[in-house]
C-alpha positions as CSV (number, residue, x, y, z in Angstrom):
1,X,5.0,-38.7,-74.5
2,X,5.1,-42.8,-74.6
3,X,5.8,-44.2,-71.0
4,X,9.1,-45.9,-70.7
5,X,7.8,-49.5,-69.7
6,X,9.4,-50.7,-66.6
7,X,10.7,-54.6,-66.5
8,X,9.2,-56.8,-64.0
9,X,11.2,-59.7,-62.8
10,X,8.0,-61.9,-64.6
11,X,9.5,-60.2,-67.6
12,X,13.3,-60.9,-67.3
13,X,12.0,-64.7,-66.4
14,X,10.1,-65.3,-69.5
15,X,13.4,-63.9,-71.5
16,X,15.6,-66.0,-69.7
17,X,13.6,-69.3,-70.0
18,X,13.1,-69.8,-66.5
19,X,11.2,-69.1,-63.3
20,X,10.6,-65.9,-61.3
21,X,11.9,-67.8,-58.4
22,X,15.2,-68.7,-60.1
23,X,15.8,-65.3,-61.2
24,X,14.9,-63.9,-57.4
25,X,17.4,-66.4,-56.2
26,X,20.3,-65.3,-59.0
27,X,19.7,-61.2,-58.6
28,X,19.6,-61.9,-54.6
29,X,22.8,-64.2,-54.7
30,X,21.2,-66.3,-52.6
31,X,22.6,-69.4,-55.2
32,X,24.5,-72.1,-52.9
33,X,24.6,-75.7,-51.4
34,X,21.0,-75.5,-50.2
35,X,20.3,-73.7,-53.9
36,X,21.6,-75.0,-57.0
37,X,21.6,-72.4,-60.2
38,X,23.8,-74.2,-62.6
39,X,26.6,-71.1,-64.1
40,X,24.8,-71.6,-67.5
41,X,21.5,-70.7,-65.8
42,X,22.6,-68.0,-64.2
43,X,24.3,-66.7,-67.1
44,X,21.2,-66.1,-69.0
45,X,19.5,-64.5,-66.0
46,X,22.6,-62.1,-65.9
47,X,22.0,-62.1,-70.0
48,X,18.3,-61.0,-69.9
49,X,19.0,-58.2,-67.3
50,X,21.0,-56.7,-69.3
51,X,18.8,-56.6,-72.3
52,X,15.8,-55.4,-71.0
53,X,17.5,-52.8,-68.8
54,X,15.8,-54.4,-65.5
55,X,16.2,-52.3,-62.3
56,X,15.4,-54.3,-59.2
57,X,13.4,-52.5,-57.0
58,X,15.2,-52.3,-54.0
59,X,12.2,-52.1,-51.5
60,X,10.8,-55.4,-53.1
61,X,13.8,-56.9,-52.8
62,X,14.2,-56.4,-49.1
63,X,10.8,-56.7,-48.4
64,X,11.1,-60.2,-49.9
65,X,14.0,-61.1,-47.5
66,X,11.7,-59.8,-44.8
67,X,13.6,-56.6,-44.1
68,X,13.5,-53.0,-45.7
69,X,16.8,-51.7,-44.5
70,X,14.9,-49.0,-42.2
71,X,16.2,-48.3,-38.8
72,X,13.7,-46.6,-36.2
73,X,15.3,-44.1,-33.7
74,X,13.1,-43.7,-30.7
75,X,13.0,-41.4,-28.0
76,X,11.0,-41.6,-25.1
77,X,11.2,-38.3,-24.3
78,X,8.5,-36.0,-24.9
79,X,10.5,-33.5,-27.6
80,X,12.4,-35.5,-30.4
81,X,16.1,-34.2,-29.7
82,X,16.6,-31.9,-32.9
83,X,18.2,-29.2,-31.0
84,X,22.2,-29.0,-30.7
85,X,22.1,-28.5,-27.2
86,X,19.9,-30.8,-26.2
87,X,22.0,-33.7,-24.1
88,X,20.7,-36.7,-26.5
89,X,21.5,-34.8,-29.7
90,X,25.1,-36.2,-30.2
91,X,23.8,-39.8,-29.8
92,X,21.5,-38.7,-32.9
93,X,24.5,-37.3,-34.9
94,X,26.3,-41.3,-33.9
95,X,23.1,-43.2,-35.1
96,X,22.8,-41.1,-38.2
97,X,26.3,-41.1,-39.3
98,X,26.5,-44.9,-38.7
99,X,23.8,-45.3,-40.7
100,X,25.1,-43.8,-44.0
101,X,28.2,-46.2,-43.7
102,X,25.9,-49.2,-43.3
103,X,23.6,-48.1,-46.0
104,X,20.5,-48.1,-43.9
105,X,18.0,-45.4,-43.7
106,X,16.5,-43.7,-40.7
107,X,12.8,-43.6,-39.1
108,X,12.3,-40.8,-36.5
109,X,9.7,-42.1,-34.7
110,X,7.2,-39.9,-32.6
111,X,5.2,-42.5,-31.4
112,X,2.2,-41.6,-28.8
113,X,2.7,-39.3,-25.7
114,X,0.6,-39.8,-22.7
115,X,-1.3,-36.3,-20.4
116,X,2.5,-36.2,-19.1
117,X,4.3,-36.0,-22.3
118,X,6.0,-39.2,-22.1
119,X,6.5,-41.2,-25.1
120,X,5.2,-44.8,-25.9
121,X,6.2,-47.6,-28.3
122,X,2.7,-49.4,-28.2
123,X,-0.4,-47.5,-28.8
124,X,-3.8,-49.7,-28.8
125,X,-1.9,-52.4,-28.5
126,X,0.3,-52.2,-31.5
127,X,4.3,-52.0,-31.5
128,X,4.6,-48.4,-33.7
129,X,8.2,-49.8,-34.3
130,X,7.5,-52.5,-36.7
131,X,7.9,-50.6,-39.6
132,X,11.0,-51.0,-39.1
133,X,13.7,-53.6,-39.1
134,X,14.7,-52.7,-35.7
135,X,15.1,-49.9,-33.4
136,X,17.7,-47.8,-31.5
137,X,16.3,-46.5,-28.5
138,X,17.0,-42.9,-26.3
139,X,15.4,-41.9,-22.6
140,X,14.3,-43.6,-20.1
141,X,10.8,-45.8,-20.8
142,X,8.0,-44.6,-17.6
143,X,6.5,-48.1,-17.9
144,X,8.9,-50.6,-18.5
145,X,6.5,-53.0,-19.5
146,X,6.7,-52.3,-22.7
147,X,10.8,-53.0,-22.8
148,X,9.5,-56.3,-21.4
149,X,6.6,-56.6,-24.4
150,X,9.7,-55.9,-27.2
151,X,12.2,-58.5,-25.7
152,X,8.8,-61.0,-25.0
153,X,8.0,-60.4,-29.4
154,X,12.1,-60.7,-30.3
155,X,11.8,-57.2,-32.1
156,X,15.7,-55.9,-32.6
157,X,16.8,-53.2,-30.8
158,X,19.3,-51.6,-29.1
159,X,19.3,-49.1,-26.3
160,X,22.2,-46.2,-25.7
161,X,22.6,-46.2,-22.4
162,X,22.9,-49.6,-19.8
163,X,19.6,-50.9,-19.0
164,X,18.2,-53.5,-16.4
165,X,15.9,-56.0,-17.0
166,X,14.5,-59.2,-14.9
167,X,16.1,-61.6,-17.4
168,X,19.6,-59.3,-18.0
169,X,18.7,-59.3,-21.7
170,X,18.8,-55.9,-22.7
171,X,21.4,-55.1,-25.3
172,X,22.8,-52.0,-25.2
173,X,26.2,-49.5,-25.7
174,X,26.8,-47.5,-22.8
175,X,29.5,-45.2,-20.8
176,X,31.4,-46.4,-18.5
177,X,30.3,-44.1,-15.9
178,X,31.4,-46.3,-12.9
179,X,35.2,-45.9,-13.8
180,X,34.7,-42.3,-14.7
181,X,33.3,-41.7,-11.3
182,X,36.2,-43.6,-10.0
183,X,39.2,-41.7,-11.8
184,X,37.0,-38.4,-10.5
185,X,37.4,-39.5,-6.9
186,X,41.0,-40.3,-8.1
187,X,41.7,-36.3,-8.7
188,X,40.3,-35.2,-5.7
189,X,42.2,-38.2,-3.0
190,X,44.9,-36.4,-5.2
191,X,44.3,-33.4,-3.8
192,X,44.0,-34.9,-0.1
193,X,40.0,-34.1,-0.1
194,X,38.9,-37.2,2.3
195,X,35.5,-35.6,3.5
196,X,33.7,-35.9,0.5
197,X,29.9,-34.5,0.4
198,X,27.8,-36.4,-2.5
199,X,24.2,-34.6,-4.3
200,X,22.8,-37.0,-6.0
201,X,20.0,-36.5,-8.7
202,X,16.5,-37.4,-7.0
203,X,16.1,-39.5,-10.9
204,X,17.4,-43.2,-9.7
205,X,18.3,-44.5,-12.8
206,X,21.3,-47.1,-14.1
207,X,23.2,-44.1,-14.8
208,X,22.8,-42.4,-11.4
209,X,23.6,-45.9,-9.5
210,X,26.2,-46.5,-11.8
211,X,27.8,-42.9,-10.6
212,X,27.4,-44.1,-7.0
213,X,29.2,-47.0,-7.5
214,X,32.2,-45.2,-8.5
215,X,32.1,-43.2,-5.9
216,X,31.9,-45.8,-3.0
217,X,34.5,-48.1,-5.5
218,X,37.2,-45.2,-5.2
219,X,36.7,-45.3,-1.1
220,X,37.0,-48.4,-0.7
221,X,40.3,-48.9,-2.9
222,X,42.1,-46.1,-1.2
223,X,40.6,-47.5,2.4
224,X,39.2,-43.9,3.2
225,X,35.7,-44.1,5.2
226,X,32.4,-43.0,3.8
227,X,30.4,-40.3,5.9
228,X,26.7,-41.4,5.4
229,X,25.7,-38.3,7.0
230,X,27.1,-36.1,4.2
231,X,24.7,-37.7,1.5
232,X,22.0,-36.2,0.0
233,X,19.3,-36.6,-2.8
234,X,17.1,-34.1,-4.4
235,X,16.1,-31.9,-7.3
236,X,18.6,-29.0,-7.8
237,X,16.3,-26.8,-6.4
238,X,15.4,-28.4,-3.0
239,X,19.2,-27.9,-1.9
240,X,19.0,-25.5,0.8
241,X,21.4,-23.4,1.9
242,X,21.3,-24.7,5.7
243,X,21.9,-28.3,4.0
244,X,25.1,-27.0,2.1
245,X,25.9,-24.6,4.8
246,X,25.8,-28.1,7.3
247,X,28.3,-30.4,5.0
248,X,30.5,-27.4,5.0
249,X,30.3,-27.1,8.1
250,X,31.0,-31.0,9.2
251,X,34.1,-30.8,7.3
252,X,33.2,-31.7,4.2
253,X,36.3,-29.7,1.8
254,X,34.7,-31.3,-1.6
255,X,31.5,-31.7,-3.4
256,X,30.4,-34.4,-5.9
257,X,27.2,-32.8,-7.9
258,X,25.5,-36.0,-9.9
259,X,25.0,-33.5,-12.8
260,X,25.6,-29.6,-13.5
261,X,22.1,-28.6,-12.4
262,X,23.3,-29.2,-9.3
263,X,26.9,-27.8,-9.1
264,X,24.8,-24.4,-10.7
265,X,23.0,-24.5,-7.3
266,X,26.1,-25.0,-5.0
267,X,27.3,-21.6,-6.7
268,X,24.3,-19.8,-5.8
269,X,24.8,-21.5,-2.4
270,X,27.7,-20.1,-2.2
271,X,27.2,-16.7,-3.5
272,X,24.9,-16.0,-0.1
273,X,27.5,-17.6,2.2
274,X,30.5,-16.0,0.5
275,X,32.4,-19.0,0.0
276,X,34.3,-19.0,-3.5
277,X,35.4,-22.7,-5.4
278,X,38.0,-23.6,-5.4
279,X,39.7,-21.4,-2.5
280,X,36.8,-22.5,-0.2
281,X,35.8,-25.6,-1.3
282,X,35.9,-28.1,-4.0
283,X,33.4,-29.2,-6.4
284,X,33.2,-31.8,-9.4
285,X,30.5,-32.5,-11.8
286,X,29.5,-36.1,-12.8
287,X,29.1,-36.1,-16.3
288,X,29.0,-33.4,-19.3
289,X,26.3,-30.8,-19.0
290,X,22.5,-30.8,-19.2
291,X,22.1,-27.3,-19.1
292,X,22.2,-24.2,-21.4
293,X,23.4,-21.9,-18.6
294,X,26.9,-20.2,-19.4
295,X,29.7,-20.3,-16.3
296,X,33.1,-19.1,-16.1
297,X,34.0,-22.2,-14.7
298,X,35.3,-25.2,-16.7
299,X,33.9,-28.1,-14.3
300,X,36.3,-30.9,-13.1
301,X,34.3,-33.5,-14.3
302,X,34.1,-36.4,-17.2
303,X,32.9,-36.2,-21.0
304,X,30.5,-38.9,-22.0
305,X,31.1,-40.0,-26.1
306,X,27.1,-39.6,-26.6
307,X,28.6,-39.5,-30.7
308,X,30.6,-43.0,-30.7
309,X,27.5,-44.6,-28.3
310,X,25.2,-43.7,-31.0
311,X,27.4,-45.1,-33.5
312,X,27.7,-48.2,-31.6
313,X,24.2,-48.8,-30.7
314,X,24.1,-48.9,-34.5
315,X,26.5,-51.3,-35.2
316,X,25.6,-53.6,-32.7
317,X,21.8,-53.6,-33.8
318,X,22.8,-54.4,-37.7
319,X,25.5,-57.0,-35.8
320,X,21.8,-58.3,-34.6
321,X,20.1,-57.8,-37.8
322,X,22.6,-59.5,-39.9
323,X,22.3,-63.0,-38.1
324,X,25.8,-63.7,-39.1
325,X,27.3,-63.4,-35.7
326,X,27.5,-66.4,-33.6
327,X,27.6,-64.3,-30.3
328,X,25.1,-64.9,-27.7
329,X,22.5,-62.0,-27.2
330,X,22.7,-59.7,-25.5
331,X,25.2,-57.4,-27.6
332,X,26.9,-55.0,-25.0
333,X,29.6,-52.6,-25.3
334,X,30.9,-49.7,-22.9
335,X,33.0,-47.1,-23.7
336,X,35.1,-45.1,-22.2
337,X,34.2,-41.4,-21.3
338,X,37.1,-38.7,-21.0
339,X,38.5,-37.1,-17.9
340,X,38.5,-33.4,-17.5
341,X,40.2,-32.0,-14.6
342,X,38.6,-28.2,-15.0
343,X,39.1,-25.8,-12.7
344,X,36.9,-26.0,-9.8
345,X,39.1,-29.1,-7.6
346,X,41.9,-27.0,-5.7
347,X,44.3,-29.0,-2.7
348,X,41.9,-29.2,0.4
349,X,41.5,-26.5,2.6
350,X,43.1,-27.7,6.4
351,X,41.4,-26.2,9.9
């Protein structure tokens, strides 16, 4: 069977009578004040597509604006977050359905894991990213040099999630997890808990601080006193039941547990002292589950729109991309997250 030939944009120049670079201009309407087609001109460009039956090739196309419409997704954790239940998985389903609207197409990347399994944009010495236009990044980056090392190179990308940086420069969309903390405290003041024990995640991150400024926000807009004594920091597992059984003990009536790991460990807590939630004591989660483990309790606590802050992170990166806008970098937008009041925040128990 003959070949079909395949038109090259030499070929629909030498129809038209003019050069490839007038034809690249016309079929990438790029004809303006700075470029000058005259309508005749660009009529028999129009007129010789059409008779040879030219198909641009799309990736020449963009590659000859520089871009090729691909969008990398990176994580920098050490599993790519495929599974339904994993807690970055929603951003994915954002980033992927944004990207169908837009008309861009996605790169998972897997770039290089050190001995601890921790991801890495750079390997020997090379950004893994530049394949792509520009990236949307997950996780939390171990050497934040290599944040630095993008911003320092101007590659595009966007982080879900607020990040710091020396210069403020990092562009981002991101939960408003201060407010949510705030309208959390809120519900319990509600429910006249004033002796408030906080167990924060041992992982300082913008997220965790973030959550702790809520919490010292709502105090100090209702005037009530902070008790330094009943903070504590820690994995899930290093909360003892002499620490819990001492907050309890100083009066603390409610619990703030940074994440669910943490509330799952108060219960066992309070399974050996025979103490039940809410009759006993109060407790409220800071943020949507990062466990698999089932409960019969539906946690007081707030829903973070992972979906709509991958979708976001999208928009503002093509916003970035596009060069149109005449905003100052960085783009930044928060979101709102939902309140859930559960049931595990009861009035306070009184001596």
């Amino acid at each position: 069977m003959k070949k079909e030939k395949r038109y090259r944009i030499a070929d629909v120049a030498k129809h038209a009578g003019v050069s490839e670079a007038t034809v690249s201009v016309v079929l990438n309407n790029r004809v303006g004040d700075a470029i000058r087609v005259s309508e005749e001109t660009q009529q028999r460009v129009w007129d010789a597509v059409r008779a040879l039956d030219y198909v641009p090739n799309p990736s020449a196309r963009n590659l000859a604006r520089g871009r090729n419409n691909l969008i990398a997704v990176f994580t920098f954790e050490s599993i790519f977050p495929i599974d339904s239940r994993n807690f970055y998985y929603p951003f994915l389903i954002g980033i992927e359905e944004e990207a169908a609207v837009q008309g861009y197409d996605l790169l998972l990347s897997t770039a290089a894991s050190d001995p601890e399994m921790h991801g890495h944009i750079y390997g020997r010495g090379a950004n893994r990213l530049k394949l792509a236009d520009g990236a949307v990044l997950l996780g939390h980056a171990v050497d934040r040099s290599e944040i630095t090392r993008l911003l320092a190179e101007d590659f595009p990308f966007v982080y879900v999630g607020r990040r710091e940086s020396s210069g403020d420069d990092i562009s981002y969309a991101a939960g408003d997890y201060v407010e949510a903390t705030r309208q959390v405290l809120e519900y319990l003041f509600a429910h006249e808990h004033e002796r408030l024990a906080y167990l924060g995640s041992s992982e300082q991150t913008e997220a965790t601080r973030d959550r702790f400024t809520g919490f010292v926000q709502a105090h100090e807009q209702h005037h009530i006193s902070m008790q330094p004594e009943l903070f504590w920091r820690g994995d899930a597992d290093s909360l003892t039941v002499e620490k819990f059984h001492e907050f309890y003990h100083a009066g603390a009536t409610g619990f703030i547990a940074e994440n669910d790991q943490i509330a799952l460990r108060v219960f066992e807590i309070a399974r050996i002292l025979n103490l039940r939630c809410p009759e006993d004591f109060s407790l409220a989660v800071l943020g949507d589950p990062l466990s698999i483990m089932e409960t019969r309790y539906s946690w007081t606590t707030f829903k973070i729109p992972r979906r709509e802050m991958g979708a976001e992170a999208m928009r503002l990166l093509i916003k970035m991309l596009s060069g149109k806008s005449h905003d100052p970098l960085p783009y930044r937008s928060v979101l709102q997250c939902q309140f859930v009041p559960g049931n595990t925040v009861s009035v306070a128990k009184k001596e």
